[in-house]
LUMLO-267040 format. One line per field, with one value per atom (N, C-alpha, C): x, y, z; atom name; residue in one letter. Coordinates in Angstrom, 3 decimals. Example, Ala and Ser with C-alpha at 12.3 -4.5 7.8 and 13.67 -1.06 7.14 Angstrom:
2
x: 13.190  12.300  13.200  12.850  13.670  12.900
y: -5.690  -4.500  -3.300  -2.250  -1.060  0.030
z: 7.800  7.800  7.800  7.080  7.140  7.870
atom: N  CA  C  N  CA  C
type: A  A  A  S  S  S
This chain:
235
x: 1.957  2.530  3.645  3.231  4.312  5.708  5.907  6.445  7.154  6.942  7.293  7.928  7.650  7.939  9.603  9.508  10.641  11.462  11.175  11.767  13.121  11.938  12.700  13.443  13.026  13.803  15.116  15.090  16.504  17.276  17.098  17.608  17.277  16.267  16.153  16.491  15.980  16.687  17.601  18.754  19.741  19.393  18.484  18.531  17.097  16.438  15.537  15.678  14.674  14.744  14.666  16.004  15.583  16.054  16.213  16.518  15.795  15.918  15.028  15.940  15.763  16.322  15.458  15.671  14.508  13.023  12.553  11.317  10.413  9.384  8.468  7.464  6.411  5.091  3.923  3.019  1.837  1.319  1.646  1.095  -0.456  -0.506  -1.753  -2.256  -3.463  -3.451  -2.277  -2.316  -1.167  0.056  0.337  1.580  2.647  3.642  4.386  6.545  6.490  7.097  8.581  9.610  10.469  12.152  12.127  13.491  14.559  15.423  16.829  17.404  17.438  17.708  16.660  16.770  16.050  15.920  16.250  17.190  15.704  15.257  13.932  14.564  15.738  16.034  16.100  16.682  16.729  15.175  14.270  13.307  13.876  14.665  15.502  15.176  15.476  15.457  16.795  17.233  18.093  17.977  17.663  17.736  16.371  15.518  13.928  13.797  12.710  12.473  10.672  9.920  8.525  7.523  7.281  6.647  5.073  4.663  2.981  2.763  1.385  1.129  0.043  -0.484  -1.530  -2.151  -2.916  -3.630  -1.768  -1.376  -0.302  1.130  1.193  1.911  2.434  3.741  4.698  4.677  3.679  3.533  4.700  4.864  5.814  7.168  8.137  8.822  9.894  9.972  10.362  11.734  12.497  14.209  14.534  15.345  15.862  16.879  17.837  19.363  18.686  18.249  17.387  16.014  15.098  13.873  13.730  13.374  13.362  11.643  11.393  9.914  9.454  8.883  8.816  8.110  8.803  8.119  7.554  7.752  7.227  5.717  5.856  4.391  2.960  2.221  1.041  -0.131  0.171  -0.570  0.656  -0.391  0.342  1.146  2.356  2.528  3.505  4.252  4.782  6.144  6.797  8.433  8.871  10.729  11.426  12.076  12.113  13.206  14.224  15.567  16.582  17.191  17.732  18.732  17.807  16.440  15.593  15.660  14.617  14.601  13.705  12.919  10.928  11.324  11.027  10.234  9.126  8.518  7.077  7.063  6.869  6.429  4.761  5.214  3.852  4.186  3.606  3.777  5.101  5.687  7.100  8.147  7.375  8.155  8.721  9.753  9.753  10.360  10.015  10.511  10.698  12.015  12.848  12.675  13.203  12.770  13.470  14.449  15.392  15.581  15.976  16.137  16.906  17.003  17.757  17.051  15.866  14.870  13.170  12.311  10.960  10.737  9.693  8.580  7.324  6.784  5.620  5.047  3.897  3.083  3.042  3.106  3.254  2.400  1.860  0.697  1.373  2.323  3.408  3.449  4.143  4.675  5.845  6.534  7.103  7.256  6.043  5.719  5.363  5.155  4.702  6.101  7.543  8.436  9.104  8.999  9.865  8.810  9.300  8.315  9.339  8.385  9.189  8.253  8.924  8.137  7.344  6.381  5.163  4.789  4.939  4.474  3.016  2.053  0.894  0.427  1.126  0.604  0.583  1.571  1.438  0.691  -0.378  -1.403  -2.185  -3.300  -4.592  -5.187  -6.745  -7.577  -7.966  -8.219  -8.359  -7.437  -5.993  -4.715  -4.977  -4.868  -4.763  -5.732  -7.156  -8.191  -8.008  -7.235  -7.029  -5.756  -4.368  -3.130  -4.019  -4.921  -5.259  -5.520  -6.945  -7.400  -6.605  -5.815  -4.690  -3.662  -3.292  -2.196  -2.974  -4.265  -5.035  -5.044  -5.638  -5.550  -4.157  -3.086  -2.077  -1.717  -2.446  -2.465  -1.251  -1.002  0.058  -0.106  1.030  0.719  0.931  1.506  2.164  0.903  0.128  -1.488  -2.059  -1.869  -2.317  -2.440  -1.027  -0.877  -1.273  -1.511  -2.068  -4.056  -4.357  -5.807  -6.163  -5.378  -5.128  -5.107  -4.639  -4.432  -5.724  -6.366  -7.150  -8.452  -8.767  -9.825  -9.516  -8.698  -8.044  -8.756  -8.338  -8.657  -10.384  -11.062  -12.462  -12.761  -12.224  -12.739  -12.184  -11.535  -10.690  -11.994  -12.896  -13.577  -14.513  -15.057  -15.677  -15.203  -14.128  -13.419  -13.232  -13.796  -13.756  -14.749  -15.790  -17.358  -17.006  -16.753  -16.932  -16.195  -14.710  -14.168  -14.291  -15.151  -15.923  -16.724  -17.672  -18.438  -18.420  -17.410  -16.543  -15.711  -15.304  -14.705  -16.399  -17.060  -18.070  -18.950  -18.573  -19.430  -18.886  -17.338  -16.575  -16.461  -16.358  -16.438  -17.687  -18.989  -19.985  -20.201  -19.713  -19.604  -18.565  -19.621  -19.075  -18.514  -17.306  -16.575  -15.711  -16.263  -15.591  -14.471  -13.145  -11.878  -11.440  -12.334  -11.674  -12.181  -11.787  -12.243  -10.721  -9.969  -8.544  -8.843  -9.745  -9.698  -10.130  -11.019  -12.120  -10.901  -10.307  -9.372  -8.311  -8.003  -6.918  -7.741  -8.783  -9.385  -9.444  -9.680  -10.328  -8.773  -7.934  -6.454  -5.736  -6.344  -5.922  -6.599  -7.787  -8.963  -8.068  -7.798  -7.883  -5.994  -5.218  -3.753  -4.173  -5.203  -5.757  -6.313  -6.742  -7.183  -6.343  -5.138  -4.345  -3.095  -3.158  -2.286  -3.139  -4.250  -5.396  -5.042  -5.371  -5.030  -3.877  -2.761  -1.599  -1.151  -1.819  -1.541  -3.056  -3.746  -4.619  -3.931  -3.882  -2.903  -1.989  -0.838  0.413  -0.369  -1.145  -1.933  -2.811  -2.844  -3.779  -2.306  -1.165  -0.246  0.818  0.789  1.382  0.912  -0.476  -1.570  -2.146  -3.431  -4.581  -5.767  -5.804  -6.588  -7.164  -8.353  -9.009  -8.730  -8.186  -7.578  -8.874  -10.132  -11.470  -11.572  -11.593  -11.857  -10.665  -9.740  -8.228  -8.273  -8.976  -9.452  -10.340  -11.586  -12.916  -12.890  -12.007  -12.088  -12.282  -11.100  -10.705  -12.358  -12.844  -14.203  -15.196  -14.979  -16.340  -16.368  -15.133  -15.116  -15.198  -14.771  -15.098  -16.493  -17.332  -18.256  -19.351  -18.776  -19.933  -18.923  -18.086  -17.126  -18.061  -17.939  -18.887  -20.129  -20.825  -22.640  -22.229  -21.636  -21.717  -21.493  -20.516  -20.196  -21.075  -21.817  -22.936  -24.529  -24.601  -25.946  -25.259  -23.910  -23.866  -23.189  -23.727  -23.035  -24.464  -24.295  -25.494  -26.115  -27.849  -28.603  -28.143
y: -4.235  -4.508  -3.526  -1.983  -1.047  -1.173  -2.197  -2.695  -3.561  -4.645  -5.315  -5.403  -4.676  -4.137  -3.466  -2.280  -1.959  -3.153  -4.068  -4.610  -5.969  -6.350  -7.154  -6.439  -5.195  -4.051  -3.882  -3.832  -3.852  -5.027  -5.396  -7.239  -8.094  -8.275  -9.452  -9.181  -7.920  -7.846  -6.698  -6.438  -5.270  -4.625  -3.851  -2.158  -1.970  -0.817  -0.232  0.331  0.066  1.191  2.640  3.499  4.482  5.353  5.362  6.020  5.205  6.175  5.703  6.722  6.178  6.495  6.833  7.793  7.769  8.276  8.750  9.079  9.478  8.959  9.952  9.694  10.479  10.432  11.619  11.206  12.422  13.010  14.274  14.250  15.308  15.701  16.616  16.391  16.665  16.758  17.565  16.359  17.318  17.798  17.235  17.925  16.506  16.281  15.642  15.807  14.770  15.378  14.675  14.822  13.895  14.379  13.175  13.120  12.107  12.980  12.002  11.674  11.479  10.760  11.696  10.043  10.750  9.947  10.859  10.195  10.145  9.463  9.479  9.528  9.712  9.702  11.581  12.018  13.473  14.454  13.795  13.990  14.573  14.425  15.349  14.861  15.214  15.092  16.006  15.385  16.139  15.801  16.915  16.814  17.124  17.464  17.872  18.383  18.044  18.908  18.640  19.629  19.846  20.348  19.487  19.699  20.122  21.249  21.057  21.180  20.747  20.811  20.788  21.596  21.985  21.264  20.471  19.987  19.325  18.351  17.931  18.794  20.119  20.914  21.632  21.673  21.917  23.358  24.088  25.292  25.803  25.014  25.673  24.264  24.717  23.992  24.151  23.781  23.983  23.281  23.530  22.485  23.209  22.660  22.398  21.599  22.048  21.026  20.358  21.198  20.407  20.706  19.359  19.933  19.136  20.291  19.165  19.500  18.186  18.302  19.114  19.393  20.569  19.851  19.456  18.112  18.791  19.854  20.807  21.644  21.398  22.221  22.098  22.973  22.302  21.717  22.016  21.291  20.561  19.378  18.569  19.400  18.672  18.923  19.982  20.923  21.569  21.325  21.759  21.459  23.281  22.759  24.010  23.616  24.332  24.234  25.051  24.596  25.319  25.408  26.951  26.648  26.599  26.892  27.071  27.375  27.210  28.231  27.914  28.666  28.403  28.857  28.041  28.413  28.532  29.480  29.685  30.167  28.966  29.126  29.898  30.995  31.327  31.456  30.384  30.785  30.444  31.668  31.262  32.660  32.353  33.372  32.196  32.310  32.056  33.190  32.826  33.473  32.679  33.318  32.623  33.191  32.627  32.741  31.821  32.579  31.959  32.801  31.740  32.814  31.671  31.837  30.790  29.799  30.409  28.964  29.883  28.545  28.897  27.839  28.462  27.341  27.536  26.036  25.868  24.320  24.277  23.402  22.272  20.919  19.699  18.847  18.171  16.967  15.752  15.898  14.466  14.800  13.259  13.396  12.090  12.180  11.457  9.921  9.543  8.078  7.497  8.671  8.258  8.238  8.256  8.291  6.955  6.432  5.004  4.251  2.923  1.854  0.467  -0.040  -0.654  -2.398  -3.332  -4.267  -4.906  -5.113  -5.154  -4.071  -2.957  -1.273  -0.873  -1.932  -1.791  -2.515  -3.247  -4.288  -2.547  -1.368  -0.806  0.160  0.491  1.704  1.184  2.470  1.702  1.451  0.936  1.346  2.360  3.074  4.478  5.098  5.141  5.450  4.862  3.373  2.435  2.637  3.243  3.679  4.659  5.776  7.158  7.231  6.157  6.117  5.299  4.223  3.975  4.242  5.856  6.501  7.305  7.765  9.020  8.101  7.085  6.313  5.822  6.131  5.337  6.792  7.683  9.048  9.554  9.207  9.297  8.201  7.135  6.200  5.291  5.288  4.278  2.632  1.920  0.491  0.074  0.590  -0.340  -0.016  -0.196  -0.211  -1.608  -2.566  -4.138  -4.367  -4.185  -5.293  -4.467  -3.041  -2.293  -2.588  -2.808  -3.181  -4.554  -5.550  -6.722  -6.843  -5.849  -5.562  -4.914  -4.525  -3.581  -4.801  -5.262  -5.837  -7.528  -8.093  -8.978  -8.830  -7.097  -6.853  -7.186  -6.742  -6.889  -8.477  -8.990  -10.383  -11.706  -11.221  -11.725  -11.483  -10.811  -10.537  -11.368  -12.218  -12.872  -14.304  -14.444  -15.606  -16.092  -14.964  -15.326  -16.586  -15.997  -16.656  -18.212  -17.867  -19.426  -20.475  -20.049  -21.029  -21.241  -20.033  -21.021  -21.831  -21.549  -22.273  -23.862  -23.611  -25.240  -26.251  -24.928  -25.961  -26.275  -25.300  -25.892  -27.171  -27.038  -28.253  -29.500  -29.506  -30.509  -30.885  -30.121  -31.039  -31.179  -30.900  -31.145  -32.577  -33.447  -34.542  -35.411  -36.708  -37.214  -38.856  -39.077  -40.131  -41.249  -42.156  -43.231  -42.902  -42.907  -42.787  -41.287  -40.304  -38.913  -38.324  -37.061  -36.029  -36.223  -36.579  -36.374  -36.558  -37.405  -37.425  -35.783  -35.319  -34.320  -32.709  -33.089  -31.767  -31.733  -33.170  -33.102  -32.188  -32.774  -32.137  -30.829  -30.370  -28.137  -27.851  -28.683  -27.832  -27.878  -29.051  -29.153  -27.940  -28.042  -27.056  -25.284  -25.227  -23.664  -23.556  -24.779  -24.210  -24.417  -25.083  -24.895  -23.493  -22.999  -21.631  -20.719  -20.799  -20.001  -19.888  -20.966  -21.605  -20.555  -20.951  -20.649  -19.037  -18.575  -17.226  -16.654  -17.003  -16.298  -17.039  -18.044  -18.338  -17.048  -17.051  -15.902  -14.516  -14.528  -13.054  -12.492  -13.821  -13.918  -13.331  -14.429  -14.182  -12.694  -12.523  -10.891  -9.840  -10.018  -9.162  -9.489  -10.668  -11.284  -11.694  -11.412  -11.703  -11.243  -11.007  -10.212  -10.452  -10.977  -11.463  -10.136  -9.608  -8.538  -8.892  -7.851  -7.701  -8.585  -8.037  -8.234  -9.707  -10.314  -11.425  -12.268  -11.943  -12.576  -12.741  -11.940  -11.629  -12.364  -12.610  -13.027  -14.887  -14.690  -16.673  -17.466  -17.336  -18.291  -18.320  -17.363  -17.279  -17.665  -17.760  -18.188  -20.042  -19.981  -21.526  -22.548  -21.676  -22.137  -22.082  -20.930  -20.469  -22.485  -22.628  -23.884  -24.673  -24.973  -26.109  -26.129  -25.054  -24.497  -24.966  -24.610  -25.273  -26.550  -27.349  -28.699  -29.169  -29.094  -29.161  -29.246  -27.781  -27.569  -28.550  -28.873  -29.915  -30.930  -31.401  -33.073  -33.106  -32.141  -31.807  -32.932  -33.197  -33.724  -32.516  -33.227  -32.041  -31.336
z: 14.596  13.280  12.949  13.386  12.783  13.844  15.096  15.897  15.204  14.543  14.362  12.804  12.197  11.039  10.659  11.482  12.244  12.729  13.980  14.242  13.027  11.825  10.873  10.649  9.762  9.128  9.835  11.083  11.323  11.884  12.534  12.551  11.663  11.004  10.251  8.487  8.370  7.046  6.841  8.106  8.469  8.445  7.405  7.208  6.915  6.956  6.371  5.160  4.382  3.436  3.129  2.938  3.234  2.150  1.015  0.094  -1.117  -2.268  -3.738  -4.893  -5.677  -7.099  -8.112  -9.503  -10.441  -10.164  -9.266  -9.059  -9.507  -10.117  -11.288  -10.995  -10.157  -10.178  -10.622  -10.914  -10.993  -9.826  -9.185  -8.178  -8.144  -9.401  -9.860  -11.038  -11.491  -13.167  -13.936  -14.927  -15.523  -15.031  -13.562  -13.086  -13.009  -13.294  -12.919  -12.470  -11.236  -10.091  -10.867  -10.928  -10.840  -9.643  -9.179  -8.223  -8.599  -8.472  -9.095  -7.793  -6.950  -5.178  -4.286  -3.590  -2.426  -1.165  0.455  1.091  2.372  2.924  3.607  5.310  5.187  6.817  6.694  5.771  6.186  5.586  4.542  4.045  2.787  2.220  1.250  0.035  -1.011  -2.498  -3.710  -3.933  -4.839  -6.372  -7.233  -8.758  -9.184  -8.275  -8.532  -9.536  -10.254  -11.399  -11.229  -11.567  -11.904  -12.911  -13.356  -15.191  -14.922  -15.596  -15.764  -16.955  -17.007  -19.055  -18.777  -20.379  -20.790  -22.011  -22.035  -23.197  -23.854  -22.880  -23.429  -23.816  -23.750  -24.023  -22.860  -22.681  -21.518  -21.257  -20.146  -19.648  -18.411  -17.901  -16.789  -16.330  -15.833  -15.109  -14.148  -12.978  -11.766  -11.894  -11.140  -11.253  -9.920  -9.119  -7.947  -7.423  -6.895  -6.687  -5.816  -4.643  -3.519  -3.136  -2.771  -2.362  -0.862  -0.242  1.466  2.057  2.901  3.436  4.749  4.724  6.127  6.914  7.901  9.037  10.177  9.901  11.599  11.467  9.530  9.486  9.569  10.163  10.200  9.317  8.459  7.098  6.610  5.114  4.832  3.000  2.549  1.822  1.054  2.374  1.836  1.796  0.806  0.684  0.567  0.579  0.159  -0.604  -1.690  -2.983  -2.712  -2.666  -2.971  -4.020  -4.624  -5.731  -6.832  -6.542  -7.513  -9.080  -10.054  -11.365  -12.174  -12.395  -12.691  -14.364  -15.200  -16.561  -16.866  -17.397  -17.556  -19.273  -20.098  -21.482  -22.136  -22.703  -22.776  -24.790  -25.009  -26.672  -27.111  -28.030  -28.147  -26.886  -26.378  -25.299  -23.912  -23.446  -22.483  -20.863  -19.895  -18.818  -17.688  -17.314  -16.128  -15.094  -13.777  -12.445  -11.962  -10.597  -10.157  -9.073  -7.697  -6.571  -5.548  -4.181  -3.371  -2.829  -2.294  -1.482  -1.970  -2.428  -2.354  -1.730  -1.052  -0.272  -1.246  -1.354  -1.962  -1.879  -1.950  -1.966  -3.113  -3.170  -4.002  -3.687  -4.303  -3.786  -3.895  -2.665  -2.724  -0.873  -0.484  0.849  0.756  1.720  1.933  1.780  2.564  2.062  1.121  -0.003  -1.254  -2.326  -1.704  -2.389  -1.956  -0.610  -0.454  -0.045  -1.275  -0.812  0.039  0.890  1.785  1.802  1.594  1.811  2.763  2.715  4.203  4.476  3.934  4.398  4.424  3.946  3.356  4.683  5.193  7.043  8.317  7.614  8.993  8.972  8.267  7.660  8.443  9.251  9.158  8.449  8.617  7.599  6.687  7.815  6.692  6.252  6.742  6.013  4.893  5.059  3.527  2.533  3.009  1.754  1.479  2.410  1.628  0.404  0.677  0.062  -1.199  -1.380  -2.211  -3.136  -2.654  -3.772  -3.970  -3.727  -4.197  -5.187  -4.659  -5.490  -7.147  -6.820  -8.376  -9.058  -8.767  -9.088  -9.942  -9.367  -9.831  -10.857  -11.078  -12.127  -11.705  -10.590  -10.179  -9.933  -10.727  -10.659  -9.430  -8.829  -7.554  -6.507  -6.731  -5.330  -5.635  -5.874  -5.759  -4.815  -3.930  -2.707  -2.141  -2.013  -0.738  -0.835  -2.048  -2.169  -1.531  -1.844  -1.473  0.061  0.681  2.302  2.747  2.379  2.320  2.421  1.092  1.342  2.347  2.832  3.126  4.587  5.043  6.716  6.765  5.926  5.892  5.718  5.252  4.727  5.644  6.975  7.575  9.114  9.114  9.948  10.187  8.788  8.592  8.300  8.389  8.127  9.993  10.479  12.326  12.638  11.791  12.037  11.229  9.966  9.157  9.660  10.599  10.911  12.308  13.332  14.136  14.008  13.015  12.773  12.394  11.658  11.443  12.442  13.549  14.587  15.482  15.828  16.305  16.118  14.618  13.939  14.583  14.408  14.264  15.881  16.542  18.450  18.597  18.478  18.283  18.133  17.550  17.534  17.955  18.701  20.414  19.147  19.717  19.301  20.337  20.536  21.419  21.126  22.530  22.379  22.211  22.247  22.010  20.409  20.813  19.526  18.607  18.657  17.622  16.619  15.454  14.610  14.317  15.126  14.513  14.659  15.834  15.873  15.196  14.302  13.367  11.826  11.125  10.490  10.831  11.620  11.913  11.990  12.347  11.954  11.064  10.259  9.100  8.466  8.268  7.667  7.931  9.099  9.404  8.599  8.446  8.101  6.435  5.807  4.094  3.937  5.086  5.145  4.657  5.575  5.505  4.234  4.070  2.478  1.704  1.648  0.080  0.371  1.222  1.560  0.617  1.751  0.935  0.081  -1.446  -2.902  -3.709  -3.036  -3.771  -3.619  -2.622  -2.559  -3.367  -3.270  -4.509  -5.413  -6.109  -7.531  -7.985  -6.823  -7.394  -7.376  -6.216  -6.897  -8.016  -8.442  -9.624  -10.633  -10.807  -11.969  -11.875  -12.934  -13.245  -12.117  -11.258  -10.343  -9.346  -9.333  -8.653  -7.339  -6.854  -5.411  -4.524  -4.645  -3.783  -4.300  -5.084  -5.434  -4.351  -4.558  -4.070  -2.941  -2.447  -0.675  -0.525  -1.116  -0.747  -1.023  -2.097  -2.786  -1.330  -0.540  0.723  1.724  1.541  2.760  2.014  0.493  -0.323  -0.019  -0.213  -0.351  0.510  1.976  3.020  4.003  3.019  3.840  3.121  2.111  1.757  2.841  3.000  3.877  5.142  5.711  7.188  7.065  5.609  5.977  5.431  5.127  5.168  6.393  7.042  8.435  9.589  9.296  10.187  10.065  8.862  8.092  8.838  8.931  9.179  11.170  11.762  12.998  13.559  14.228  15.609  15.575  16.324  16.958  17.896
atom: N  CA  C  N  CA  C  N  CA  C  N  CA  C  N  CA  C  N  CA  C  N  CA  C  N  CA  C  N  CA  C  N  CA  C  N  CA  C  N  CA  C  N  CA  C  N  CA  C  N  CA  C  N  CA  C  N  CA  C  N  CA  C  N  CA  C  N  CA  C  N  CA  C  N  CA  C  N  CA  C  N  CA  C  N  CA  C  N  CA  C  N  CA  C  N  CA  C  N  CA  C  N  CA  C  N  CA  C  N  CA  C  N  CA  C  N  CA  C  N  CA  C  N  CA  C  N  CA  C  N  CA  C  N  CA  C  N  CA  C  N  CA  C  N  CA  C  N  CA  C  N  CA  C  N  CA  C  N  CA  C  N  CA  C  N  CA  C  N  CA  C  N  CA  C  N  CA  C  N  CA  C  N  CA  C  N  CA  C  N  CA  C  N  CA  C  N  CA  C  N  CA  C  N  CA  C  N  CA  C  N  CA  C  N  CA  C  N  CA  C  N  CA  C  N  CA  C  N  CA  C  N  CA  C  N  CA  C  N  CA  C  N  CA  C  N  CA  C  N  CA  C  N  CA  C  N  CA  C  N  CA  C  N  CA  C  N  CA  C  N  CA  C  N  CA  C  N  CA  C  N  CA  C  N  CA  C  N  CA  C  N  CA  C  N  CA  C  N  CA  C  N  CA  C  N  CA  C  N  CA  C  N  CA  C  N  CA  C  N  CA  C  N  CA  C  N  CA  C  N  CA  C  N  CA  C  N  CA  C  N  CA  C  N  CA  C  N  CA  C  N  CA  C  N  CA  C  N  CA  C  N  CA  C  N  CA  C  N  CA  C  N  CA  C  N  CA  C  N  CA  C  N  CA  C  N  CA  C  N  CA  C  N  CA  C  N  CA  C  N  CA  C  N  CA  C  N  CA  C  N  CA  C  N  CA  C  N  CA  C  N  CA  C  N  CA  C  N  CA  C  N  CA  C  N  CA  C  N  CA  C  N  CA  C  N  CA  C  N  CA  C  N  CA  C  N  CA  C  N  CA  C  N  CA  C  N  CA  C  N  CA  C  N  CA  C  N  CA  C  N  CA  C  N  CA  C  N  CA  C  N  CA  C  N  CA  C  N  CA  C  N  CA  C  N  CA  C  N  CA  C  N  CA  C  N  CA  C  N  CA  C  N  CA  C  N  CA  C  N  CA  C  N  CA  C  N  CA  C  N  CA  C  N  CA  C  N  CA  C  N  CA  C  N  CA  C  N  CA  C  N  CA  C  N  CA  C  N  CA  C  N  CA  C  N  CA  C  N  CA  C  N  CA  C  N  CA  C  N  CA  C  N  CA  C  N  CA  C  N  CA  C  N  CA  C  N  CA  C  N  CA  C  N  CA  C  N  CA  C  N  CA  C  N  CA  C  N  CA  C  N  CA  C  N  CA  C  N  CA  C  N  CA  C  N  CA  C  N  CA  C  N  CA  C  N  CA  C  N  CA  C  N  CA  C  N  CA  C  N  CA  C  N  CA  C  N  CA  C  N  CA  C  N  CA  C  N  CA  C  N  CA  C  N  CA  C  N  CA  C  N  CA  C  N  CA  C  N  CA  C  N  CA  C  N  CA  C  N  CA  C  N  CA  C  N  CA  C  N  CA  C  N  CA  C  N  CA  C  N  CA  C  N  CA  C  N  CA  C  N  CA  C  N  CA  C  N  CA  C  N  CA  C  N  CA  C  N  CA  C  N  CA  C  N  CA  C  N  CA  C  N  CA  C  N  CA  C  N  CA  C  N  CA  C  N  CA  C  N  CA  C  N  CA  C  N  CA  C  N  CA  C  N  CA  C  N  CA  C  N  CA  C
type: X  X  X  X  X  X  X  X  X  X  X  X  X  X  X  X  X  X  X  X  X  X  X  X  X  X  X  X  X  X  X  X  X  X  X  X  X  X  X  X  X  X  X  X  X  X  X  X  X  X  X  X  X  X  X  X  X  X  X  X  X  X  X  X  X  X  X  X  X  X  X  X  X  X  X  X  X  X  X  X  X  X  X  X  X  X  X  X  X  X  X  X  X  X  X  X  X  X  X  X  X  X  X  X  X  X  X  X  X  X  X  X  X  X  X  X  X  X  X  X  X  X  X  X  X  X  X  X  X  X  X  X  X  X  X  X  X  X  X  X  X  X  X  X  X  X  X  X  X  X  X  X  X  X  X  X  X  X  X  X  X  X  X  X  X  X  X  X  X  X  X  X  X  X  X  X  X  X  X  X  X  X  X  X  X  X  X  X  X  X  X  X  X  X  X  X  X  X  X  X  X  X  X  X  X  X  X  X  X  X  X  X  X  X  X  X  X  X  X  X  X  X  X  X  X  X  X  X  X  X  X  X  X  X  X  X  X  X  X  X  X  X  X  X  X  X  X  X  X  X  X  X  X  X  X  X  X  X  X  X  X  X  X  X  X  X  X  X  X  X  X  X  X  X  X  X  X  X  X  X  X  X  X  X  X  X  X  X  X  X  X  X  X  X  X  X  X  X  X  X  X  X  X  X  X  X  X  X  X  X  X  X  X  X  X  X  X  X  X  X  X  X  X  X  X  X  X  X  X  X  X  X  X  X  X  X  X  X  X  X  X  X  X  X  X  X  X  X  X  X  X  X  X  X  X  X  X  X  X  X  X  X  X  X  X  X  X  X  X  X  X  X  X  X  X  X  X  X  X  X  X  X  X  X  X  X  X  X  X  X  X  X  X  X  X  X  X  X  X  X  X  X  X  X  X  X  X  X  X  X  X  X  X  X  X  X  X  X  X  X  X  X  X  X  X  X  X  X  X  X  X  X  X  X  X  X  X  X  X  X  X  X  X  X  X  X  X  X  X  X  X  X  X  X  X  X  X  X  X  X  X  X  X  X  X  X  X  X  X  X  X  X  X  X  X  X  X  X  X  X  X  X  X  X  X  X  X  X  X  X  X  X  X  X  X  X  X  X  X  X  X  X  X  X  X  X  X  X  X  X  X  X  X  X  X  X  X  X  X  X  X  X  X  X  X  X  X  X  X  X  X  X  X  X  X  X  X  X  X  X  X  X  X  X  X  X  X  X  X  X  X  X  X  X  X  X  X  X  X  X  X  X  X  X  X  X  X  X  X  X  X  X  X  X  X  X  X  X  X  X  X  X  X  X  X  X  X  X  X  X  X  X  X  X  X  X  X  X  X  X  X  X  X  X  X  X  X  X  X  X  X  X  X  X  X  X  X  X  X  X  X  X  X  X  X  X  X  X  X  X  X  X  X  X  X  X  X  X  X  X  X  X  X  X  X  X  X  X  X  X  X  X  X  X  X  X  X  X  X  X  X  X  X  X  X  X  X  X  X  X  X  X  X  X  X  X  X  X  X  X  X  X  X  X  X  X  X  X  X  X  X  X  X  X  X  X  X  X  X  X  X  X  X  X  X
């Protein structure tokens, strides 16, 4: 998938995405990140600024011409600010802090600044349940379609069984002249599958529709299709 992903990205829809505008996320309690560009081929960020607060009230703040990601390090998470200059409000006092480069730690990465369409197909599993709970944590809307992907892979495991079960049913039974009627039905059946699929999907990321529900509808409905199938199969 992450093959092929790449591959549209650059032939089929020219370019990748590789830059973002406006950036504002929570990446801690109370902490929030903002980037005024940001360029994902060099890992860069320009216009950083970093807010923390206290019981709603603005304790410190970070500003930076540039903040870049440290791709060589061995833990996750750290950047360098250049061009730095730290406010630290204590009361009606304030104090400044300013120097050329700090390194320090952010609960942000990279991939959590460009979103790319289909990006949620090249995670694994446990990538996609860990970006999940961090992306809800941060109170972010845009985790639908990655939930939607998420429970889709699980419910797709079992969608193995129901629609063997349905083609089994269906050659199972012996018809003068050939099975065609019966193999037109299971391909009809398995391409209604796949319709119902991706219109629930739509609907849970374009409506109020629970990701797990959105995932599960297509195997509920087929799992009765399958025991009817199977009740009216021959011994």
């Amino acid at each position: 998938t992450v093959v092929r992903h790449d591959f549209e990205s650059l032939y089929k829809n020219n370019k990748k995405n590789t830059t973002a505008s406006n950036i504002q996320l929570m990446v801690d309690k109370g902490v929030v990140a903002y980037i005024s560009q940001y360029d994902d081929t060099r890992k860069t960020g320009y216009g950083f600024s970093l807010y923390q607060f206290d019981n709603k009230k603005l304790v410190s703040q970070l500003n930076a011409n540039v903040i870049q990601y440290d791709t060589i390090s061995d833990s996750r998470y750290h950047w360098k600010a250049v061009s730095y200059k730290i406010r630290t409000l204590k009361g009606m006092r304030e104090q400044i802090t300013s120097g050329a480069e700090l390194d320090t730690i952010i609960q942000m990465e990279p991939m959590d600044l460009i979103f790319s369409k289909g990006q949620q197909e090249t995670f694994t599993s446990p990538e996609l349940k860990r970006y999940i709970s961090k992306q809800q944590q941060r109170g972010s809307s845009n985790v639908v379609q990655y939930e939607v992907e998420y429970h889709k892979r699980i419910a797709s495991s079992f969608a193995s069984f129901i629609l063997t079960i349905i083609g089994v049913s269906l050659s199972s039974r012996k018809r003068k002249g050939g099975m065609g009627m019966y193999l037109g039905i299971g391909l009809a059946l398995s391409f209604t599958y796949i319709l119902l699929q991706t219109i629930s999907s739509t609907f849970a990321i374009n409506a109020d529709t629970p990701p797990i529900l959105a995932a599960w509808i297509p195997n509920i409905l087929y799992a009765f299709i399958a025991y009817y199938c199977y009740k009216k199969a021959p011994n």
